[in-house]
C-alpha positions as CSV (number, residue, x, y, z in Angstrom):
1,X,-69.3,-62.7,23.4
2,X,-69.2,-64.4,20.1
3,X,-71.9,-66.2,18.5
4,X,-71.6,-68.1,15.8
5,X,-74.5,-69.5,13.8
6,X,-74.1,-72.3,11.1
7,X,-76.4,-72.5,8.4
8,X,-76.4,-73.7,4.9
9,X,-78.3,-72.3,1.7
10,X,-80.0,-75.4,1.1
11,X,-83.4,-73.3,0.1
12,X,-83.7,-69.7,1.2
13,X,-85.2,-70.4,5.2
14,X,-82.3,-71.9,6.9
15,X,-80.8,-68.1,5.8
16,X,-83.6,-66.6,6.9
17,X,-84.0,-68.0,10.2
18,X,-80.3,-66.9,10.9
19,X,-81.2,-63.3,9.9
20,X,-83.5,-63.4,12.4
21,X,-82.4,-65.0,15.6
22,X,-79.0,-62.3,14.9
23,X,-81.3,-59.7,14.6
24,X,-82.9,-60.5,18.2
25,X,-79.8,-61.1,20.0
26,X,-77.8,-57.9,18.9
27,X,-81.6,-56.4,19.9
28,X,-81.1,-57.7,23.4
29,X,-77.4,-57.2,23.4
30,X,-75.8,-54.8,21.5
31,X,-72.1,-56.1,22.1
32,X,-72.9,-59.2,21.2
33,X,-70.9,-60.4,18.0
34,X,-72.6,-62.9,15.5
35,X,-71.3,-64.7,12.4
36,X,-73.1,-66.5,10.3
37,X,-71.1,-68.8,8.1
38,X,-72.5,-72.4,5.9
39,X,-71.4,-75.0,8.1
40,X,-71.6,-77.4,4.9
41,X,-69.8,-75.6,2.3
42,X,-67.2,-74.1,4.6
43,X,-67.0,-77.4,6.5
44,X,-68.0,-80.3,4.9
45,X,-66.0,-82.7,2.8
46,X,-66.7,-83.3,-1.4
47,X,-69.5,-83.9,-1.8
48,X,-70.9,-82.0,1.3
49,X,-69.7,-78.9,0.6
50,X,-71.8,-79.0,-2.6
51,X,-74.7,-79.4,-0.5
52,X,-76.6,-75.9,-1.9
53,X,-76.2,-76.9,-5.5
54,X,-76.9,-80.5,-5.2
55,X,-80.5,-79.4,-3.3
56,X,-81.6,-77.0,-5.7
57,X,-80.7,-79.9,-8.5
58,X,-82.7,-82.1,-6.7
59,X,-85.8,-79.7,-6.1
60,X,-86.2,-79.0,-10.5
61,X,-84.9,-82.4,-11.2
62,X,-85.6,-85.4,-8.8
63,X,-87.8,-84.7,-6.1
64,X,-88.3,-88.4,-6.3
65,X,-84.8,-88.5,-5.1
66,X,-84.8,-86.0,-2.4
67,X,-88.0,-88.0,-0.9
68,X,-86.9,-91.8,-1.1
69,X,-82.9,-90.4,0.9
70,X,-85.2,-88.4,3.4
71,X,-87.4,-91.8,4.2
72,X,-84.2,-94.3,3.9
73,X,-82.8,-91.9,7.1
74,X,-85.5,-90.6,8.6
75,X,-85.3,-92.5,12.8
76,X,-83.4,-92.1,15.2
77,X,-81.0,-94.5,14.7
78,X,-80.6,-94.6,11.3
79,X,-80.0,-90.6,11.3
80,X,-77.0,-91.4,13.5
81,X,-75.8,-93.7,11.2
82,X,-76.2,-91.8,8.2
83,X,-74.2,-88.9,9.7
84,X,-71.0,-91.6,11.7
85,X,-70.8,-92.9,8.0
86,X,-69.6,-89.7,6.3
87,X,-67.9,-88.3,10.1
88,X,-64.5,-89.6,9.3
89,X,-64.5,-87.3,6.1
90,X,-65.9,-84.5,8.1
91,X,-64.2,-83.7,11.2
92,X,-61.0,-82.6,10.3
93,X,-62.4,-79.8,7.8
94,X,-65.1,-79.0,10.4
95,X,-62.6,-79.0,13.3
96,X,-60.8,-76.6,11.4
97,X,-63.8,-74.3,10.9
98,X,-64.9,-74.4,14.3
99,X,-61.6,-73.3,15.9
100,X,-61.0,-70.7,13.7
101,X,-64.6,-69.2,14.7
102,X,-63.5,-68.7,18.2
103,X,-67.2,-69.2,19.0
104,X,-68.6,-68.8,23.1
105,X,-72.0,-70.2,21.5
106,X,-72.2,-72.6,18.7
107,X,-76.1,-72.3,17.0
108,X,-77.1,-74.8,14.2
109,X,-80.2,-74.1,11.9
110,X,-79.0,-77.1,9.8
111,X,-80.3,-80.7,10.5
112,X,-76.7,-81.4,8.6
113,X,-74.8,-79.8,11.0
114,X,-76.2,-81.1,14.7
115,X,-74.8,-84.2,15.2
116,X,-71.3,-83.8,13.1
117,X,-70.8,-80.5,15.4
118,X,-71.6,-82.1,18.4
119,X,-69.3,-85.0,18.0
120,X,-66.2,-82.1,17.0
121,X,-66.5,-79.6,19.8
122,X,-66.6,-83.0,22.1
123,X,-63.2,-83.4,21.8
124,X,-62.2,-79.1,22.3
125,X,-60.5,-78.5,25.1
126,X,-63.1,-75.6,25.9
127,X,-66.3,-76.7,24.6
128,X,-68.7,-73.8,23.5
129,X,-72.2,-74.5,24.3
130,X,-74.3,-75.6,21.2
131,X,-78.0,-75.3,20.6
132,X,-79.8,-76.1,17.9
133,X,-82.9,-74.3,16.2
134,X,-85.3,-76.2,14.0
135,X,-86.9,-74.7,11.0
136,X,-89.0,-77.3,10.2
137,X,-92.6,-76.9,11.3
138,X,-93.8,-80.6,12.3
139,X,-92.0,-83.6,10.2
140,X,-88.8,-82.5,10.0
141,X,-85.6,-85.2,9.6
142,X,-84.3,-86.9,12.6
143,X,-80.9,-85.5,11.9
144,X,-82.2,-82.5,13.6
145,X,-82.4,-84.1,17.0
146,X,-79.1,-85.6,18.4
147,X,-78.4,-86.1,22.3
148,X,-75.0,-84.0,22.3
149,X,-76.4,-80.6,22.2
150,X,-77.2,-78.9,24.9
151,X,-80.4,-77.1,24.0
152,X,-83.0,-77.9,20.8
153,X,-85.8,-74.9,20.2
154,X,-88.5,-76.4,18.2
155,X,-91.3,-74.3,16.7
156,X,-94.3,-76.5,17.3
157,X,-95.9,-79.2,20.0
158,X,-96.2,-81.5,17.6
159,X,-91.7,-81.4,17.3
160,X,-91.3,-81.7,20.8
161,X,-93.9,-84.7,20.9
162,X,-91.7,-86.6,18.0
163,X,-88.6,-86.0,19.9
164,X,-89.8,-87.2,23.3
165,X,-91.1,-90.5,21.9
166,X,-88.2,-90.9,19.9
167,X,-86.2,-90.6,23.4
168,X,-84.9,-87.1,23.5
169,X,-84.5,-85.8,26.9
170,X,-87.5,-83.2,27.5
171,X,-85.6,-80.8,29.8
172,X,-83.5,-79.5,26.5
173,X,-86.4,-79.1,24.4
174,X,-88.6,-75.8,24.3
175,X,-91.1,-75.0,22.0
176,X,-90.3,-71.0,20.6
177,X,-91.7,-70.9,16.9
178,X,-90.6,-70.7,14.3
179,X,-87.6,-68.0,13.6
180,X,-89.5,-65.1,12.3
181,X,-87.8,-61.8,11.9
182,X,-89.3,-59.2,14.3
183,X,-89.5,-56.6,11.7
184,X,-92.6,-59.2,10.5
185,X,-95.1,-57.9,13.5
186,X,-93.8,-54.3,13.3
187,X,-95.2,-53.2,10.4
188,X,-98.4,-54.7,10.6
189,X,-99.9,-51.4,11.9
190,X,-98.9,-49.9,8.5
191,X,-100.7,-51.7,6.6
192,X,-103.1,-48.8,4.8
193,X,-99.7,-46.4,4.7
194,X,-98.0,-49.6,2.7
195,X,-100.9,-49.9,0.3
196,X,-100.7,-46.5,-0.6
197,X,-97.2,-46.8,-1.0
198,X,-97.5,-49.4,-3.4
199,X,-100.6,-48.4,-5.0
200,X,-102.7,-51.1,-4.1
201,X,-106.8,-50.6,-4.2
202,X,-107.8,-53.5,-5.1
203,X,-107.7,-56.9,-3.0
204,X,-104.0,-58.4,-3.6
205,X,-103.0,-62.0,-3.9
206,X,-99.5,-62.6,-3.0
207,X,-97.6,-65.4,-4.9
208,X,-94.2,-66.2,-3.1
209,X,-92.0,-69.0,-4.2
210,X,-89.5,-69.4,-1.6
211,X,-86.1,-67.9,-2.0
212,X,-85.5,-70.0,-5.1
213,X,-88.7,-69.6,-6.7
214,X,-89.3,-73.3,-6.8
215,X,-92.3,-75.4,-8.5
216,X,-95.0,-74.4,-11.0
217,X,-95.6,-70.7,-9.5
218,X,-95.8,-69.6,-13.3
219,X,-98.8,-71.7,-14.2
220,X,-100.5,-70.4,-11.0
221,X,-100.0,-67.2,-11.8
222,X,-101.0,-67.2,-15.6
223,X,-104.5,-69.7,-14.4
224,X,-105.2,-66.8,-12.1
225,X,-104.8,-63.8,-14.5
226,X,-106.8,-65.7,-17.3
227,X,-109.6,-66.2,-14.7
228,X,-109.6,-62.6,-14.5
229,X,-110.5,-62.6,-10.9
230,X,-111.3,-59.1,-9.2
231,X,-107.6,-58.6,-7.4
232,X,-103.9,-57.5,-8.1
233,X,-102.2,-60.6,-8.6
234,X,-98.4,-59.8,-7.2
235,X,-95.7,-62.4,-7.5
236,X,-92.3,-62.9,-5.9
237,X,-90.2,-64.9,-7.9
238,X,-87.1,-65.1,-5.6
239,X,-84.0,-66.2,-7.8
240,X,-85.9,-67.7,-10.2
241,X,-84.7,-65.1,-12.6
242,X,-85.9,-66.8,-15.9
243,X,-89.8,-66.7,-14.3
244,X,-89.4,-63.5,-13.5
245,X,-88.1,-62.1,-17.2
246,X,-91.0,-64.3,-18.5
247,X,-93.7,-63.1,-16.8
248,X,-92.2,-59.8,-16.6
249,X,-92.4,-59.9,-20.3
250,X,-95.8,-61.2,-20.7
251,X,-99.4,-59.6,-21.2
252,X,-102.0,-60.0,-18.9
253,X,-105.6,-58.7,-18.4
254,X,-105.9,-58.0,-14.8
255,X,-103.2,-56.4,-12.6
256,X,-99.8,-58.1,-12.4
257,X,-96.5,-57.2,-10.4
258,X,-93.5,-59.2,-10.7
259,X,-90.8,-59.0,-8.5
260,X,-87.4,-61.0,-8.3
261,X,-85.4,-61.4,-4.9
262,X,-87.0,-59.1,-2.6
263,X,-85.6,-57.8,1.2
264,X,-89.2,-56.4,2.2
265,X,-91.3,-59.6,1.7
266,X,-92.9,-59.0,5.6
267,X,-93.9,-55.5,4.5
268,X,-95.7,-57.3,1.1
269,X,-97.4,-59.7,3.6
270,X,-98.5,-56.8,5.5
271,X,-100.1,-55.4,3.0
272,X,-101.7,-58.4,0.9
273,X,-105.3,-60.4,1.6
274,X,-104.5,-63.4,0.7
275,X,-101.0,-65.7,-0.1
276,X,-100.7,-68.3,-2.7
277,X,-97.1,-70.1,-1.4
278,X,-94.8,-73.2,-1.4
279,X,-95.2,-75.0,1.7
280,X,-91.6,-73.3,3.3
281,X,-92.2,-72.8,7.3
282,X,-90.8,-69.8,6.9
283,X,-93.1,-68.4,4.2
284,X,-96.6,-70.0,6.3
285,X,-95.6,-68.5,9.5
286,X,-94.7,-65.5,8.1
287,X,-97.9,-65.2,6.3
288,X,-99.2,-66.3,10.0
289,X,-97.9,-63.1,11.5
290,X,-99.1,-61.1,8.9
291,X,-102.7,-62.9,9.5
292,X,-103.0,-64.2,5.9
293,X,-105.9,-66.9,4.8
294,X,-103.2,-69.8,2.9
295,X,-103.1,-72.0,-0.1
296,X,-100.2,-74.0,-0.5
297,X,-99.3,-75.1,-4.5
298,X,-96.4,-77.2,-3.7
299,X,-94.3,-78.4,-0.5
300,X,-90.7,-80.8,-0.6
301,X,-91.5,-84.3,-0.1
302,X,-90.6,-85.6,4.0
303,X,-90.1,-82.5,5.6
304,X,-92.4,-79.9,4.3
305,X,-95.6,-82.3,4.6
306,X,-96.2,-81.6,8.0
307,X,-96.3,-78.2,7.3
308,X,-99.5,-78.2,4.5
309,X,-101.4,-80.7,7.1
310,X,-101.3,-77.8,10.1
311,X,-102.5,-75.5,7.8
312,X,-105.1,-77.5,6.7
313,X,-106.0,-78.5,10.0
314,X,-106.2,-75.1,11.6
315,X,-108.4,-73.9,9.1
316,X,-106.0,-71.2,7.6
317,X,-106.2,-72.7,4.4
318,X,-105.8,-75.4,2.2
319,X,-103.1,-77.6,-0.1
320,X,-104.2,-76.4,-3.9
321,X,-101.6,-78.3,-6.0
322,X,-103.5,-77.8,-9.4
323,X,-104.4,-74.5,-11.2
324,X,-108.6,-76.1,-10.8
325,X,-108.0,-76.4,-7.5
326,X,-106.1,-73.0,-6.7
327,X,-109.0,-71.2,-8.7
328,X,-112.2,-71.8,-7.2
329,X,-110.7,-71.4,-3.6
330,X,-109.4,-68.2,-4.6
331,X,-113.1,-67.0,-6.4
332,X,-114.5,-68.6,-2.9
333,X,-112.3,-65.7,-0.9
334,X,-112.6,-63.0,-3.0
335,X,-116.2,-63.2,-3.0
336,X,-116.8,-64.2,0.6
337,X,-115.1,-61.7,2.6
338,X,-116.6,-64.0,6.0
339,X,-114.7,-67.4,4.6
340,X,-112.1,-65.0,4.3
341,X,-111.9,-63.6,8.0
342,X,-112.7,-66.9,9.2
343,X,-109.1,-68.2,7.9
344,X,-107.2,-65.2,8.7
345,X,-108.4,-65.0,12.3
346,X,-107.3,-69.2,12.3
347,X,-103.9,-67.8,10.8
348,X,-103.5,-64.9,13.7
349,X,-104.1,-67.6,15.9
350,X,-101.2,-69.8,15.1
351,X,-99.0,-66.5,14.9
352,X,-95.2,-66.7,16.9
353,X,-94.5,-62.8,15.8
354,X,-92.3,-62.6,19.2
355,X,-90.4,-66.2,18.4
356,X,-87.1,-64.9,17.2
357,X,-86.9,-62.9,20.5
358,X,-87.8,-66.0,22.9
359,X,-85.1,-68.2,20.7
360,X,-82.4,-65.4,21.2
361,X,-83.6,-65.2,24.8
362,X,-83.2,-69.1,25.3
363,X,-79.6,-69.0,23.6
364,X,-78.0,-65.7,26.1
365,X,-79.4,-67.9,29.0
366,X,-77.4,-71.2,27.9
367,X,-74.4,-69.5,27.3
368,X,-74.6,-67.6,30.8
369,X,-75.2,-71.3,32.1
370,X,-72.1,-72.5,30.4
371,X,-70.2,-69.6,31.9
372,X,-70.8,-70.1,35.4
């Protein structure tokens, strides 16, 4: 059986959500093939298949941008129209993708790709079943949610309330959590072997960017070194190369650790006390796994705003956009090791470390639907 999964690197999360659900099917069934390919770039027209660079533009450049097109589309029916407008550009270059996959399951992890897919593969002669995983936490784009897939796995309550009121049919809704990589709850038991491994004594705040490394993470950094509070301050820059040769290069007076693109971020996790993060779902329910107290410095306008509020309402944490509010919540941690508990029980609590293995679950049992 071949299953293909479409994705696109608009940030780093769509990626890693991919990673993950192949990870838990080949776990389940070893013969089962998976491709992962970008559904935009490999299938989209101009200026779709720019979609990766165009994003990152708009996340250093015009945020302002990114949140007034996510608004203008963001119901039910306008997010059919906006994708019927550009279909007649798209389907023949997506048609063309899809049969050459040769897929027995179709997965989307893109809200770009569900209703564009869903309209192509109804016209194949064999239709491969086709379900669709969202990554975003709570307020994610109605482009997500489109009647012609068979199967949409959601990661909260609060996604699968938005799509029953908006009209969505229940029944193909199930609520998994988010995509998290399995490898994310193994090594938790590690976690004094891993801080002797990396040589970490002290309390350790984790600074993660996303995979792009994306808003002021360098100021947050530097206002937390100059308060010269009592931890290792370690920082993941993702592929935000230039913050990482600058602060790589810089002098500070507590501990500092830069990193660049890193493929053991859950083992980090495992070992830190506290993360300082954009507002990514798959950063926050990472950290969740990993039972880390949260303070968000930045989220993406529409989609990511959902995200900050359930950690703010689940007491895990709290939205710290300014280096005078990121300190003193930090200081109040460090120094009461209770508050600090408190939040990373609250984060435990809202913890999916099984979710990539329900999801995988979900998709075998479509497909063995489809094939009766």
């Amino acid at each position: 059986m071949r299953v293909v999964i479409l994705y696109s690197e608009t940030g780093g999360g769509h990626r890693a959500a991919a990673r993950a659900i192949e990870a838990s099917l080949k776990e389940i069934r070893p013969d089962v093939e998976v491709m992962i390919r970008d559904g935009l770039v490999e299938g989209g027209p101009w200026p779709l298949n720019k979609a990766p660079a165009i994003y990152a533009w708009c996340m250093h450049h015009a945020r302002w941008l990114w949140a007034f097109t996510f608004h203008l589309w963001n119901s039910p029916r306008r997010a059919r129209w906006m994708v019927d407008l550009g279909f007649p550009a798209t389907k023949r270059r997506l048609r063309r993708l899809l049969e050459s996959v040769e897929a027995d399951l179709l997965v989307s992890v893109h809200p770009l790709l569900t209703r564009t897919v869903a309209r192509t593969i109804a016209k194949f002669p064999r239709r491969p079943p086709f379900a669709v995983v969202v990554t975003d936490l709570v307020t994610g784009h109605w482009s997500w949610y489109d009647a012609g897939a068979d199967l949409h796995l959601v990661p909260t309550e609060g996604a699968k309330s938005t799509m029953v009121q908006g009209g969505m049919d229940a029944a193909k809704i199930h609520v998994t959590g988010q995509a998290v990589h399995a490898r994310c709850g193994r090594v938790l038991d590690q976690r004094p072997a891993l801080r002797d491994r990396f040589g970490w004594s002290e309390p350790v705040i984790l600074f993660v960017g996303g995979g792009d490394g994306t808003g002021d993470l360098g100021s947050m950094v530097r206002a937390s070194a100059a308060a010269h509070l009592p931890a290792r301050l370690v920082v993941v820059c993702g592929r935000n190369e230039a913050l990482r040769q600058d602060l790589s290069t810089s002098t500070f007076e507590v501990p500092v650790e830069v990193h660049g693109f890193v493929d053991n971020l859950h083992e980090l996790m495992a070992a830190a006390d506290i993360l300082v993060t954009k507002g990514g779902p798959g950063s926050l329910m990472e950290g969740a796994v990993a039972g880390l107290p949260m303070l968000v410095y930045d989220f993406i306008p529409g989609q990511e705003k959902g995200n900050v509020q359930l950690i703010e309402s689940q007491g895990i944490g709290r939205f710290t956009p300014h280096p005078s509010d990121l300190i003193p919540a930090l200081k109040h941690w460090l120094s009461d090791p209770t508050a600090r508990a408190a939040a990373a029980s609250a984060s435990r609590s809202l913890a999916r470390p099984d979710s990539a293995h329900h999801i995988a679950q979900h998709l075998l049992s479509l497909s063995t639907k489809s094939s009766r």
